[in-house]
NULUMKE-196416 format. One record per atom (N, C-alpha, C): residue number from 1; residue in three letters; x, y, z. Coordinates in Angstrom, 2 decimals. Layout:
<recs>
REC  NUM  ALA  X  Y  Z
...
</recs>
This chain:
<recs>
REC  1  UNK  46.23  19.29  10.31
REC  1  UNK  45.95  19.97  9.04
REC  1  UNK  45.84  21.47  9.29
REC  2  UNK  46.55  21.82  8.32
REC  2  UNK  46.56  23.59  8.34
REC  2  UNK  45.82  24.23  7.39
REC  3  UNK  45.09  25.34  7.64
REC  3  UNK  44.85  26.17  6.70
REC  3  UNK  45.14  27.55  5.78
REC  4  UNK  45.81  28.08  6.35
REC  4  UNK  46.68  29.08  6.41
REC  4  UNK  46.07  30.44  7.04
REC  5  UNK  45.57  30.21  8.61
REC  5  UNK  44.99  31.09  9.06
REC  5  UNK  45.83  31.74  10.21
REC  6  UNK  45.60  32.76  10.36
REC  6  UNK  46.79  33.76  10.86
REC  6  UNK  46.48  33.63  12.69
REC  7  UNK  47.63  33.75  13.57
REC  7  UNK  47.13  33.35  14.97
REC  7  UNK  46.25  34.10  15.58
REC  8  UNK  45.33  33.49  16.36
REC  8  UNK  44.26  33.78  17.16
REC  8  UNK  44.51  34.83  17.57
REC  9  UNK  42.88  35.93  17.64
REC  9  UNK  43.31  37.49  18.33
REC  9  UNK  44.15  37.34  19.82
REC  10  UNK  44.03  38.03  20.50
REC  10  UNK  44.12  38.13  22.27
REC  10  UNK  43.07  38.38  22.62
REC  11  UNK  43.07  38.38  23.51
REC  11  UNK  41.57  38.55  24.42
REC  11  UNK  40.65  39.86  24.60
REC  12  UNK  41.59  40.49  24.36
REC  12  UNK  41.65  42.32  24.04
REC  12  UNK  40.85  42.83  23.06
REC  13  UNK  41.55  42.07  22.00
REC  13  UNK  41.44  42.87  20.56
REC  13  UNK  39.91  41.42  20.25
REC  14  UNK  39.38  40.10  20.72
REC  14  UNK  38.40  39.73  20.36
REC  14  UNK  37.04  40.62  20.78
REC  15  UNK  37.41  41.28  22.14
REC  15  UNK  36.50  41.91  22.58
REC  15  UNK  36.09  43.42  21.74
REC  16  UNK  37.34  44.20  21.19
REC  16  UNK  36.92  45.09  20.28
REC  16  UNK  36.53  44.37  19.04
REC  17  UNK  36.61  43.12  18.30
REC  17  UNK  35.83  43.13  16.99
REC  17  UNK  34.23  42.76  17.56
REC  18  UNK  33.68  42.08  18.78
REC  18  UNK  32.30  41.87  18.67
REC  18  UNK  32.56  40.23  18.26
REC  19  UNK  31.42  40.28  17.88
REC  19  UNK  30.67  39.03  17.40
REC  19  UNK  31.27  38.48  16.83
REC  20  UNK  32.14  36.87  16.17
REC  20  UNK  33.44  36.95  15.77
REC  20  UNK  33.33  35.33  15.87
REC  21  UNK  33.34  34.05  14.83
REC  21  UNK  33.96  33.42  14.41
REC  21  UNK  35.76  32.97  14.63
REC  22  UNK  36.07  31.77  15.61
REC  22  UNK  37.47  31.59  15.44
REC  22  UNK  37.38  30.43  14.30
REC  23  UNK  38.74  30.50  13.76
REC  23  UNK  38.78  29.68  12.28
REC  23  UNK  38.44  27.88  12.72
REC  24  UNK  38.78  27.84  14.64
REC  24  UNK  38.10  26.48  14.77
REC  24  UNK  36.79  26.47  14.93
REC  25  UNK  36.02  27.33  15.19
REC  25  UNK  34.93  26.89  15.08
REC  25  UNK  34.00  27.14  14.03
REC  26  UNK  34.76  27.48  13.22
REC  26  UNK  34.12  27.29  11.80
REC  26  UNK  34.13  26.13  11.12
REC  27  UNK  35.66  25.67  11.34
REC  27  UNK  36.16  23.95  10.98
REC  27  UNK  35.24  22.85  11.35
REC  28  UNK  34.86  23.02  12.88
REC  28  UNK  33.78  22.37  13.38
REC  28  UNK  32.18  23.02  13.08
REC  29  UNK  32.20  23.33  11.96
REC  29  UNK  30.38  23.80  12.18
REC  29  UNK  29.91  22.83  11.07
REC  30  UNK  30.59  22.37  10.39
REC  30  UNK  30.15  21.34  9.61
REC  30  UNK  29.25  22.13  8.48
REC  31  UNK  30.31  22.79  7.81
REC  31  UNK  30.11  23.64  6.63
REC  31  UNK  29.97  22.54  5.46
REC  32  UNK  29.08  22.73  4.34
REC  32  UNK  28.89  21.86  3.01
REC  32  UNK  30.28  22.40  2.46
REC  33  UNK  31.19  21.16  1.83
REC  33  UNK  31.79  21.72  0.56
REC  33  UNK  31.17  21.83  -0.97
REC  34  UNK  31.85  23.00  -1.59
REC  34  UNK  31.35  23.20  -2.54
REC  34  UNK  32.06  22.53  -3.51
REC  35  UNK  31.55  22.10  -4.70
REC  35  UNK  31.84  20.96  -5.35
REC  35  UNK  32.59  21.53  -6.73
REC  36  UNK  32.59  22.63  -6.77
REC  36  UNK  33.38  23.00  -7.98
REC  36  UNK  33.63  24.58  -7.40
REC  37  UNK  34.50  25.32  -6.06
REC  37  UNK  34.52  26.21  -5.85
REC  37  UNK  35.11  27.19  -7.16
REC  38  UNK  35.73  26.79  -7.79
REC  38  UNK  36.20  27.63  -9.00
REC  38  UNK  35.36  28.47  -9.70
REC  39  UNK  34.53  27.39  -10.31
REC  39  UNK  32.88  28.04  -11.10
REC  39  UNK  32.08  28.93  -10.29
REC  40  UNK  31.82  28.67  -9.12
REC  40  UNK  31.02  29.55  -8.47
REC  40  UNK  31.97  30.93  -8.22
REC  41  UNK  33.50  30.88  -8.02
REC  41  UNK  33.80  32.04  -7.91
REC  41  UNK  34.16  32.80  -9.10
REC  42  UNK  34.15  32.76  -9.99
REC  42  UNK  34.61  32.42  -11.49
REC  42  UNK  33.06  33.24  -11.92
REC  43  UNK  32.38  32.74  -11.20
REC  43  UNK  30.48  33.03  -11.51
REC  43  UNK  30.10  34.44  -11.22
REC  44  UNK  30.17  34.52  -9.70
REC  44  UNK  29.98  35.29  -9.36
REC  44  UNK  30.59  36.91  -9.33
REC  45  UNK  32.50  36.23  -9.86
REC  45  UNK  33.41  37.46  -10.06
REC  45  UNK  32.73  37.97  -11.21
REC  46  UNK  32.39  37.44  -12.42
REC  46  UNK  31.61  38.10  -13.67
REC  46  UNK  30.46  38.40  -13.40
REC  47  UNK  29.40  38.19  -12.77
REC  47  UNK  28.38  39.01  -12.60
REC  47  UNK  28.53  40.38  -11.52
REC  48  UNK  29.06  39.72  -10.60
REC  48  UNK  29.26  41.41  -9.58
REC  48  UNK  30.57  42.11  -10.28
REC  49  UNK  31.67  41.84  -10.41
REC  49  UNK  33.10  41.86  -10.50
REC  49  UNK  33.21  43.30  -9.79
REC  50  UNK  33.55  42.18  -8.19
REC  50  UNK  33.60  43.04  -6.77
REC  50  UNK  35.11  43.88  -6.70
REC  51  UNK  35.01  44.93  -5.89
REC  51  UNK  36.17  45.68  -5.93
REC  51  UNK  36.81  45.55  -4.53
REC  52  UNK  37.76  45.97  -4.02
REC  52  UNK  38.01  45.50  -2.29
REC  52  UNK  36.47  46.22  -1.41
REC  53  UNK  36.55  45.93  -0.69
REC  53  UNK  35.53  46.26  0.25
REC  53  UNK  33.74  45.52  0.06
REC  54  UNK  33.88  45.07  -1.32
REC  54  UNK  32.93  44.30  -1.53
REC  54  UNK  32.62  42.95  -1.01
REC  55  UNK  31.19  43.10  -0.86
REC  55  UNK  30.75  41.53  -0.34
REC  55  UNK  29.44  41.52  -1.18
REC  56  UNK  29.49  39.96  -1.72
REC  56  UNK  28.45  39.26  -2.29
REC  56  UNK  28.01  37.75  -1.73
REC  57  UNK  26.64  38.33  -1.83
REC  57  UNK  26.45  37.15  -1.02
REC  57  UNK  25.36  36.10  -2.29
REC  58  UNK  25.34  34.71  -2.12
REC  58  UNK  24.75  34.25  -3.41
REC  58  UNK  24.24  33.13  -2.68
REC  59  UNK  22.69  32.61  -2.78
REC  59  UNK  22.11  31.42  -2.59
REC  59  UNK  22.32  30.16  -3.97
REC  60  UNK  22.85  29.31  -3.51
REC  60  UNK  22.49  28.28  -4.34
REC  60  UNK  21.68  27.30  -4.30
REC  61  UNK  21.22  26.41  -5.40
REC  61  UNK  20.07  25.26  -4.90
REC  61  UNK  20.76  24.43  -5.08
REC  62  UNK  20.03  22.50  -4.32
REC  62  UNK  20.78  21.47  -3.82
REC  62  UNK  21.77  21.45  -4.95
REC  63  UNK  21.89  21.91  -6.44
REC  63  UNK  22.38  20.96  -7.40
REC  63  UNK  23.30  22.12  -7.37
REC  64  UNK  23.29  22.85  -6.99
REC  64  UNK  24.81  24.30  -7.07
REC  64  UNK  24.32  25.24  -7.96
REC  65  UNK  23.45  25.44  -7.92
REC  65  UNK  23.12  26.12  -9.06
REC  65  UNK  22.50  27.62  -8.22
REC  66  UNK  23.09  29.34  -9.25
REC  66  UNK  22.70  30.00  -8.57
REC  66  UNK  21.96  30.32  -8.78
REC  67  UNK  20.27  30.88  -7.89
REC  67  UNK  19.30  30.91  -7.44
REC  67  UNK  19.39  32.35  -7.26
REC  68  UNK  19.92  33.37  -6.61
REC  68  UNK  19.85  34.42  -6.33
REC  68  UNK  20.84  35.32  -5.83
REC  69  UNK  21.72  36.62  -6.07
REC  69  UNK  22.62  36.73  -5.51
REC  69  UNK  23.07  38.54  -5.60
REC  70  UNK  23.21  39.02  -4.66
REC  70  UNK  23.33  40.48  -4.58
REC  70  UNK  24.66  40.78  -3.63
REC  71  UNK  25.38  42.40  -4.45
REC  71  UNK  26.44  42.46  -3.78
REC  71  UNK  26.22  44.24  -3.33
REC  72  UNK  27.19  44.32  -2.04
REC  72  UNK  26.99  45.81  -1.49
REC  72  UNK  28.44  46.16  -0.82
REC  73  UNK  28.44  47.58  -0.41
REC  73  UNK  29.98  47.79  -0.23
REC  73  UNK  29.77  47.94  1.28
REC  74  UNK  31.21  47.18  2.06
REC  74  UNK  31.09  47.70  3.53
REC  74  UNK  31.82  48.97  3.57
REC  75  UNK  31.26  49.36  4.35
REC  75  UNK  31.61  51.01  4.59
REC  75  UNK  32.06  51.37  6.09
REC  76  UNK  31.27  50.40  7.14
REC  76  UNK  31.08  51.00  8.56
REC  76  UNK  32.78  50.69  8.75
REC  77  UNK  33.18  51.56  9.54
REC  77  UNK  34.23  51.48  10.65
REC  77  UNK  34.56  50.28  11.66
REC  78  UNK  33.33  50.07  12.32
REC  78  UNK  33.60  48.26  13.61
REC  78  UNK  33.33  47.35  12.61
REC  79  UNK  34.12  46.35  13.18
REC  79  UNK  34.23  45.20  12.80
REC  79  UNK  33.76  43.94  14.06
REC  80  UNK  32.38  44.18  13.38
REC  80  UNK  31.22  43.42  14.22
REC  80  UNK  30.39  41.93  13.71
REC  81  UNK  30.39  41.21  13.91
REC  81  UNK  29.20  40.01  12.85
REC  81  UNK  27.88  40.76  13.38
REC  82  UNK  27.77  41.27  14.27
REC  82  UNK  26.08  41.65  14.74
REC  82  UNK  26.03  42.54  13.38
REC  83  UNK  26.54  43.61  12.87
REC  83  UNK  26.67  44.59  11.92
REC  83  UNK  26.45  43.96  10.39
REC  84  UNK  27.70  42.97  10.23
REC  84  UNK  27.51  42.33  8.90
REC  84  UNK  26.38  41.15  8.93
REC  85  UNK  25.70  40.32  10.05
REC  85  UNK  24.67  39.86  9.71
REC  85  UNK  23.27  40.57  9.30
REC  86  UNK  23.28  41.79  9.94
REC  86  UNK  21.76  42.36  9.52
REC  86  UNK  22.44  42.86  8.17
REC  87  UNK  23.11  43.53  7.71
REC  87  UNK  23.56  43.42  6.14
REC  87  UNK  23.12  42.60  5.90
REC  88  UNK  23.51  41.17  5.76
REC  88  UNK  23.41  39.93  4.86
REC  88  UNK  22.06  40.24  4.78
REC  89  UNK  21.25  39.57  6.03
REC  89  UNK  20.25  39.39  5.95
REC  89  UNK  19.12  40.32  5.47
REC  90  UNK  19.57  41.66  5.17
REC  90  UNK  18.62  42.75  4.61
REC  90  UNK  18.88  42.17  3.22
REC  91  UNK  19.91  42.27  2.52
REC  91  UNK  20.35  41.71  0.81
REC  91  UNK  19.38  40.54  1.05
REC  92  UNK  19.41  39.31  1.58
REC  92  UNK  19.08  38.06  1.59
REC  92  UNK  17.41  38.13  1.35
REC  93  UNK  16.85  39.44  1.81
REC  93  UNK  15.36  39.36  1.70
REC  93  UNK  14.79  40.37  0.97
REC  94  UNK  16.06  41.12  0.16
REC  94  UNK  15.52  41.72  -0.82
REC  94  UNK  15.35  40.81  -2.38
REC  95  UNK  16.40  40.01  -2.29
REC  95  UNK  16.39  39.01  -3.71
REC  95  UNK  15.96  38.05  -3.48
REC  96  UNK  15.63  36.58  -1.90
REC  96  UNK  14.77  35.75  -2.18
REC  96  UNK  13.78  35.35  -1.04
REC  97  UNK  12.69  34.99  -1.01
REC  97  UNK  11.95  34.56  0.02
REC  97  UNK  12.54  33.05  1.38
REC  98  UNK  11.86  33.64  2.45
REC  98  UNK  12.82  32.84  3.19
REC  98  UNK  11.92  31.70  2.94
REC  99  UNK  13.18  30.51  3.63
REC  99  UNK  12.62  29.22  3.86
REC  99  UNK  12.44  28.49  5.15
REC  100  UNK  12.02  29.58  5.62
REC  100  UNK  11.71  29.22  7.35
REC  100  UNK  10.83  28.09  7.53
REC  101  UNK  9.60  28.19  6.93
REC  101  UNK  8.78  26.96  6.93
REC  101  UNK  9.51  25.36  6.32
REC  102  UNK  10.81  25.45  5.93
REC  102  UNK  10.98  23.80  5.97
REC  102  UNK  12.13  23.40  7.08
REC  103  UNK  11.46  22.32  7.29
REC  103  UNK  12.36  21.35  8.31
REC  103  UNK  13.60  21.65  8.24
REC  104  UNK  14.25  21.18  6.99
REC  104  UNK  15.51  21.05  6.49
REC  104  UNK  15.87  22.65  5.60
REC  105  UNK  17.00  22.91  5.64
REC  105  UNK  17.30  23.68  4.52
REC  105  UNK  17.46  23.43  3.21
REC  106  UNK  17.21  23.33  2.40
REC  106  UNK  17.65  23.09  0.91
REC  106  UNK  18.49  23.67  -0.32
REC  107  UNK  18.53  25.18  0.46
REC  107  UNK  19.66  26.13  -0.26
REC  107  UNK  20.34  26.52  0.40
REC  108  UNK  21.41  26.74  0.10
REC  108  UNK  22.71  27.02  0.74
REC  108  UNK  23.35  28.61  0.31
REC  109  UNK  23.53  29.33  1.46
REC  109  UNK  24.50  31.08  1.40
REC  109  UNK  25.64  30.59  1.04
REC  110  UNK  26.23  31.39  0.19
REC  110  UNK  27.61  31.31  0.40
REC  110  UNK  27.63  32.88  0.17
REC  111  UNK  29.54  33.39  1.32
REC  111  UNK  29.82  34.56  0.65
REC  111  UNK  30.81  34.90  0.26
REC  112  UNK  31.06  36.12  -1.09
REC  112  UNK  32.31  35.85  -1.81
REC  112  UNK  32.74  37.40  -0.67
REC  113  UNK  33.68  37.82  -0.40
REC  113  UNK  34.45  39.23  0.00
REC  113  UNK  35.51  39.35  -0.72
REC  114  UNK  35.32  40.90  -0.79
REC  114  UNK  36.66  41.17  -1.86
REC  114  UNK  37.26  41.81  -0.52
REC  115  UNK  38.92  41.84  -0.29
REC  115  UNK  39.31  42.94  0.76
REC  115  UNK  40.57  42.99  -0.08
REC  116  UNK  41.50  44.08  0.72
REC  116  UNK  42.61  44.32  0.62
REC  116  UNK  43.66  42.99  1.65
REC  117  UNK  44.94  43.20  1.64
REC  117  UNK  45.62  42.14  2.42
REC  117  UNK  45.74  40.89  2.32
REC  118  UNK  46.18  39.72  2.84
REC  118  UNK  46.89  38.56  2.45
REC  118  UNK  45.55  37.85  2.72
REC  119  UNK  45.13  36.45  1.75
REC  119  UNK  44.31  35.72  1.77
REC  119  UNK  43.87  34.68  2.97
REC  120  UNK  44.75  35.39  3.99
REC  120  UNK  44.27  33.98  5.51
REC  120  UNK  43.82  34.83  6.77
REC  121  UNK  43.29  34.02  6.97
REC  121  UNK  42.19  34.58  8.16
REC  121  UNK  42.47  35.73  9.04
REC  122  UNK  41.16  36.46  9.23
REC  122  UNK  41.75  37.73  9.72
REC  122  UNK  40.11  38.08  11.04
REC  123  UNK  40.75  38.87  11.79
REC  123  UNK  39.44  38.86  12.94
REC  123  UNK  38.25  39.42  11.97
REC  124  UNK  38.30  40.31  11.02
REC  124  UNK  37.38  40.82  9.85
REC  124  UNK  36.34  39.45  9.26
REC  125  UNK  37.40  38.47  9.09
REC  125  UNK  36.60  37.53  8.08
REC  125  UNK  35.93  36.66  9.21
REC  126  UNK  36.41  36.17  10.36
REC  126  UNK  35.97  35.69  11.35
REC  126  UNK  34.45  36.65  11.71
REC  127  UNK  34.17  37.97  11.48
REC  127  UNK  33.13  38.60  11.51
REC  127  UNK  32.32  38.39  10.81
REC  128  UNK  32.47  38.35  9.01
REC  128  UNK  32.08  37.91  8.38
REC  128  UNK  31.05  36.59  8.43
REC  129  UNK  31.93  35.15  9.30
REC  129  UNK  31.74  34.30  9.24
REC  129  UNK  30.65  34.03  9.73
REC  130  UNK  30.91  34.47  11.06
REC  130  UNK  29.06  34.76  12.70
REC  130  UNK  28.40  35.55  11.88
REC  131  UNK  28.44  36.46  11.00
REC  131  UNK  27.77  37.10  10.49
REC  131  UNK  27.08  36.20  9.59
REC  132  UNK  27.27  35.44  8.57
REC  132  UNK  26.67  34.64  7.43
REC  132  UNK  26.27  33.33  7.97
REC  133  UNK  26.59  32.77  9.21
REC  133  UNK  25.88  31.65  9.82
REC  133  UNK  24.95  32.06  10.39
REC  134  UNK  24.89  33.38  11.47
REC  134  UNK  23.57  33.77  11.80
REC  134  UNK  22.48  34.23  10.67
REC  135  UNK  22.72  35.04  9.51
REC  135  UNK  21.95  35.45  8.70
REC  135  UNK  20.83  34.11  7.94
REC  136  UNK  22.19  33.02  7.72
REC  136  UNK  21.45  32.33  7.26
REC  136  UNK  20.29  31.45  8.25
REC  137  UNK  20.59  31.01  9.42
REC  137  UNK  19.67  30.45  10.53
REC  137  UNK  18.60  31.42  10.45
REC  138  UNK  18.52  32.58  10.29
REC  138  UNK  17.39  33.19  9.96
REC  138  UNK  16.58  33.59  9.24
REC  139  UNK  17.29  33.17  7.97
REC  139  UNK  16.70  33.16  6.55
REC  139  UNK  16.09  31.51  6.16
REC  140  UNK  16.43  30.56  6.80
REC  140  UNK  15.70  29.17  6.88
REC  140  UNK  17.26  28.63  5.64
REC  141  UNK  18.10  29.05  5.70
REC  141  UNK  19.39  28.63  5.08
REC  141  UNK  20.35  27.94  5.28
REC  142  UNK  21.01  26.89  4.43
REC  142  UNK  22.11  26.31  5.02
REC  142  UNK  23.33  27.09  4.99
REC  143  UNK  24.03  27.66  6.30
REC  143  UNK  25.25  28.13  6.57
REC  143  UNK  26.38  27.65  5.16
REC  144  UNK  26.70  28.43  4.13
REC  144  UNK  27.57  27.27  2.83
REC  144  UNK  29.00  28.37  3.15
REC  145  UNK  29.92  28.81  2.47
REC  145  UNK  31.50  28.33  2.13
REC  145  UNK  31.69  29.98  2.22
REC  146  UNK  32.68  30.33  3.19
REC  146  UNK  33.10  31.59  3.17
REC  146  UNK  34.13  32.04  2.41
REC  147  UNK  34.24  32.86  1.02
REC  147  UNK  35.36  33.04  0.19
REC  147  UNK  35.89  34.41  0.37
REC  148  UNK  37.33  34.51  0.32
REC  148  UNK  38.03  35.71  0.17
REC  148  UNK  38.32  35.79  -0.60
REC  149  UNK  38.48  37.38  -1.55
REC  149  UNK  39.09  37.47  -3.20
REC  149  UNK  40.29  38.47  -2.51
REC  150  UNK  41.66  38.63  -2.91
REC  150  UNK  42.60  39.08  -2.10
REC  150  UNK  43.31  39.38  -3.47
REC  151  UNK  44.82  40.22  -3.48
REC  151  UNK  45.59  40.37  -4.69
REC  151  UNK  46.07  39.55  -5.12
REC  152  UNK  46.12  38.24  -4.02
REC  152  UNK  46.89  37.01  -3.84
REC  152  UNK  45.70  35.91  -4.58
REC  153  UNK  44.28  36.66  -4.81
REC  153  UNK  43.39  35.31  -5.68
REC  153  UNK  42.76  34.92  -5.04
REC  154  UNK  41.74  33.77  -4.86
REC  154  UNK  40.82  33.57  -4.12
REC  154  UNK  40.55  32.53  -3.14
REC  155  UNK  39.91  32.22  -2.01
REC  155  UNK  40.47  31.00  -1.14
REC  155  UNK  39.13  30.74  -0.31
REC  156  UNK  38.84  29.72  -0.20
REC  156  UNK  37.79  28.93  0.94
REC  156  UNK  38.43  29.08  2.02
REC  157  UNK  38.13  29.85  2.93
REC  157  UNK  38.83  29.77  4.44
REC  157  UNK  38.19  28.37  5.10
REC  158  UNK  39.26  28.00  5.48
REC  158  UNK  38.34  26.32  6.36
REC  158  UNK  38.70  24.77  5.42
REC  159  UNK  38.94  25.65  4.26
REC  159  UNK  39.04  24.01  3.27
REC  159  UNK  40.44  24.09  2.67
REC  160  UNK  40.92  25.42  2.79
REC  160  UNK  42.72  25.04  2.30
REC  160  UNK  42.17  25.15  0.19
REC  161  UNK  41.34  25.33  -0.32
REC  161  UNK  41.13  25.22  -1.87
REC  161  UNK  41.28  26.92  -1.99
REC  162  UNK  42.09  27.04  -3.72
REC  162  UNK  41.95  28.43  -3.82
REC  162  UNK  42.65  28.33  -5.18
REC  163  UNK  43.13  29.88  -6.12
REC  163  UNK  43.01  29.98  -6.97
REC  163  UNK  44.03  31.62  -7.23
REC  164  UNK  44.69  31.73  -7.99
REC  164  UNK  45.21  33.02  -8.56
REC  164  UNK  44.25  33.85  -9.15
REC  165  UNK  43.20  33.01  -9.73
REC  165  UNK  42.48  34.16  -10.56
REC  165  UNK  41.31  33.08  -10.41
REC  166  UNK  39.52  34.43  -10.26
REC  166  UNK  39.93  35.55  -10.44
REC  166  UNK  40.84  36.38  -8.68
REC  167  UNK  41.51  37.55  -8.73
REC  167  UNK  41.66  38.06  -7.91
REC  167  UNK  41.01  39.68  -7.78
REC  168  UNK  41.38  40.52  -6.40
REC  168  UNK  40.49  41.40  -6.28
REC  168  UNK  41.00  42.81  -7.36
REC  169  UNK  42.42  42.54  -8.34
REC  169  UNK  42.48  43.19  -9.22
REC  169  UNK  42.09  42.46  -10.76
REC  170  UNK  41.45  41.61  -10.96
REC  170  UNK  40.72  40.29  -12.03
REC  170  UNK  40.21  42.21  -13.06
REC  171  UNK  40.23  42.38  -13.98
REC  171  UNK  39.73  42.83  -14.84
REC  171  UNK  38.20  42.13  -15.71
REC  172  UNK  37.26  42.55  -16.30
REC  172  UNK  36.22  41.80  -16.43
REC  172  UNK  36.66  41.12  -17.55
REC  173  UNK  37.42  40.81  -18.61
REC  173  UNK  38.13  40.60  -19.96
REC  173  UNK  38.88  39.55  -19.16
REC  174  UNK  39.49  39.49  -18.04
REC  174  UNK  40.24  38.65  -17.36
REC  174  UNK  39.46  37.14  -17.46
REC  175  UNK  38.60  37.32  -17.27
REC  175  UNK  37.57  36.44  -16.54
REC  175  UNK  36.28  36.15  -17.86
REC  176  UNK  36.73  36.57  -19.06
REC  176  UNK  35.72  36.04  -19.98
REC  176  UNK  34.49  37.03  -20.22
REC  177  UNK  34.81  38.25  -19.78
REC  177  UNK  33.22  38.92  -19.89
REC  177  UNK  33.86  39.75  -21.05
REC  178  UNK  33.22  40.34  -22.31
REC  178  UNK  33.12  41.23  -23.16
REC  178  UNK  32.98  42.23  -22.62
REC  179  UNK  33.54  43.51  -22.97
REC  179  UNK  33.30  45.03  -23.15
REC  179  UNK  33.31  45.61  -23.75
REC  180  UNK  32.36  46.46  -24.08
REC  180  UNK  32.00  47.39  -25.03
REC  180  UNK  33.23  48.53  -25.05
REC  181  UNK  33.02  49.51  -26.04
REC  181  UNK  34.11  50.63  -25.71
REC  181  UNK  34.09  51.40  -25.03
REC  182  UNK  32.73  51.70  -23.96
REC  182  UNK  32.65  52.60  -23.13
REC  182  UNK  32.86  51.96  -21.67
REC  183  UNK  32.98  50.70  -21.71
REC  183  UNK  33.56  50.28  -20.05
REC  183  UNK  32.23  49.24  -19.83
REC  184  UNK  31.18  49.49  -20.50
REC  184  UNK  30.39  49.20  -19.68
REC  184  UNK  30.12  47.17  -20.70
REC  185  UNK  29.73  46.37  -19.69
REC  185  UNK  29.84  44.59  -19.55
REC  185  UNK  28.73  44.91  -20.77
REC  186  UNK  29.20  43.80  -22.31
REC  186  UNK  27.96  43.56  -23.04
REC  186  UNK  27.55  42.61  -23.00
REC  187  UNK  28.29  41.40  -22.44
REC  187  UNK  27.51  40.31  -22.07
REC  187  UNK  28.04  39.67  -21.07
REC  188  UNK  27.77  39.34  -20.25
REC  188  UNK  27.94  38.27  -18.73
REC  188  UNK  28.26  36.55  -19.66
REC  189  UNK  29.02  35.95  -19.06
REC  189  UNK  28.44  35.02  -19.52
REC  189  UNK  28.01  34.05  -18.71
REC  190  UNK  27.59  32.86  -19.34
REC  190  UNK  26.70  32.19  -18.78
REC  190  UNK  27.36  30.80  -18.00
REC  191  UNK  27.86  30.35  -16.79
REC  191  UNK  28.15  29.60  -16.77
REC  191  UNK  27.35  28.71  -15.94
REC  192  UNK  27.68  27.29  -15.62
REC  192  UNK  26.46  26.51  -15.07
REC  192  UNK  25.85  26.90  -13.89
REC  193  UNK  26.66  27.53  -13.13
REC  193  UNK  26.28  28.23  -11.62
REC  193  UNK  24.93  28.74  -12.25
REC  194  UNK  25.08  29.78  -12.71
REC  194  UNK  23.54  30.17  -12.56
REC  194  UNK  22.40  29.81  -13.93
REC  195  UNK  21.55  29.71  -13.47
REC  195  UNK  20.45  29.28  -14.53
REC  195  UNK  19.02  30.47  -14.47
REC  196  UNK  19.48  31.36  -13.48
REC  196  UNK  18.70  32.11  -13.47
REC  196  UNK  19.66  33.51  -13.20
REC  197  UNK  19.28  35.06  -13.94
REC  197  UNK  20.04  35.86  -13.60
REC  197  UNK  19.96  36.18  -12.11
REC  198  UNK  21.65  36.79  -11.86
REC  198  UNK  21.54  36.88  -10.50
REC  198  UNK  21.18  38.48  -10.26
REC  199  UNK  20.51  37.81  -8.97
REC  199  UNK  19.93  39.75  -8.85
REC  199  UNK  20.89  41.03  -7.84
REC  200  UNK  21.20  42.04  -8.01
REC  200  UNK  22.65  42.69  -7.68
REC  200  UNK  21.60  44.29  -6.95
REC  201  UNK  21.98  44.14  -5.84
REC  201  UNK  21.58  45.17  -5.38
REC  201  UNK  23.14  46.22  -4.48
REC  202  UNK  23.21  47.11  -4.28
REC  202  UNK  23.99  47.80  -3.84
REC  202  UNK  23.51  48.53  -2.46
REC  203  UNK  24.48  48.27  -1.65
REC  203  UNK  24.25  49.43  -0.14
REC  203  UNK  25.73  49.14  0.57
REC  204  UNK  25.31  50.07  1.81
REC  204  UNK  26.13  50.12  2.91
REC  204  UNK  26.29  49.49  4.02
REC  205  UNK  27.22  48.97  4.79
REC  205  UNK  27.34  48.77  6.07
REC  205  UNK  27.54  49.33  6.87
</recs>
């Protein structure tokens, strides 16, 4: 089974990205699927409606439902997971309290990235990936579903599921949100993903 992930770095170029996810051992980490990836990306494109360089990251609870979720722009130059996990994990503890004290996890990270370039795996998203499995082991979180939004539309790396729209040029009208005449969103709407508003903070990497 294929996913449409692009061939493995060299040995060279793994050592300049750092910290770094290969697309097999993501396959093997025994990631939750998400049960209606559409809605959640569909969800989250209307509340952030990320531009390339954006990453949002969103907790859900057991029933999929979103719980909490903030987006920020990467900025830094390396392409590190040591770099993009303390990101996550700074967002992750500004919008919800950890759940270190239970046994089990009960909510699940997922993260959406907007980038430029073709929708299959790239040493970047592989950063991404170590990046959002470590964040979450430290937030008391279940490791959930790494998404790319690309010109090409949107895709679960690892599960082969994906979508034309929304993509990382999706307009907010695209996607069901109202606008006023000055640009600015008059209403979000509401879909089952979240039951609580999601909370949107902005920074740098």
């Amino acid at each position: 089974m294929t996913f449409g992930f692009a061939p493995p770095p060299s040995a060279g170029s793994a050592s300049r990205v750092g910290r770094m996810l290969q697309p097999a051992e993501w396959a093997a980490a025994g990631i939750p699927l998400l049960r209606n990836p559409r809605e959640v990306v569909t969800g989250l494109h209307s509340r952030h409606l990320p531009t390339p360089s954006t990453a949002v990251v969103a907790v859900l609870d057991p029933d999929e439902r979103l719980t909490a979720s903030a987006s920020f722009i990467r900025r830094a130059a390396a392409v590190d997971g040591w770099d993009f996990r303390n990101a996550l994990l700074a967002q992750l503890r500004r919008v919800i309290p950890h759940d270190l004290r239970r046994r089990t996890p009960i909510r699940t990270a997922v993260l959406l990235y907007c980038r430029e370039g073709e929708g299959r795996w790239t040493e970047e998203d592989g950063a991404w990936m170590w990046g959002l499995r470590d964040a979450c082991t430290l937030h008391g979180l279940r490791c959930g579903a790494y998404i790319t939004l690309t010109h090409d539309g949107w895709r679960v790396l690892g599960e082969g599921r994906g979508g034309r729209r929304p993509n990382s040029a999706s307009l907010p009208t695209e996607v069901g949100v109202a606008v006023e005449g000055d640009g600015d969103a008059k209403a979000l709407p509401r879909p089952r993903l979240g039951a609580r508003k999601a909370l949107s903070h902005s920074a740098a990497v």
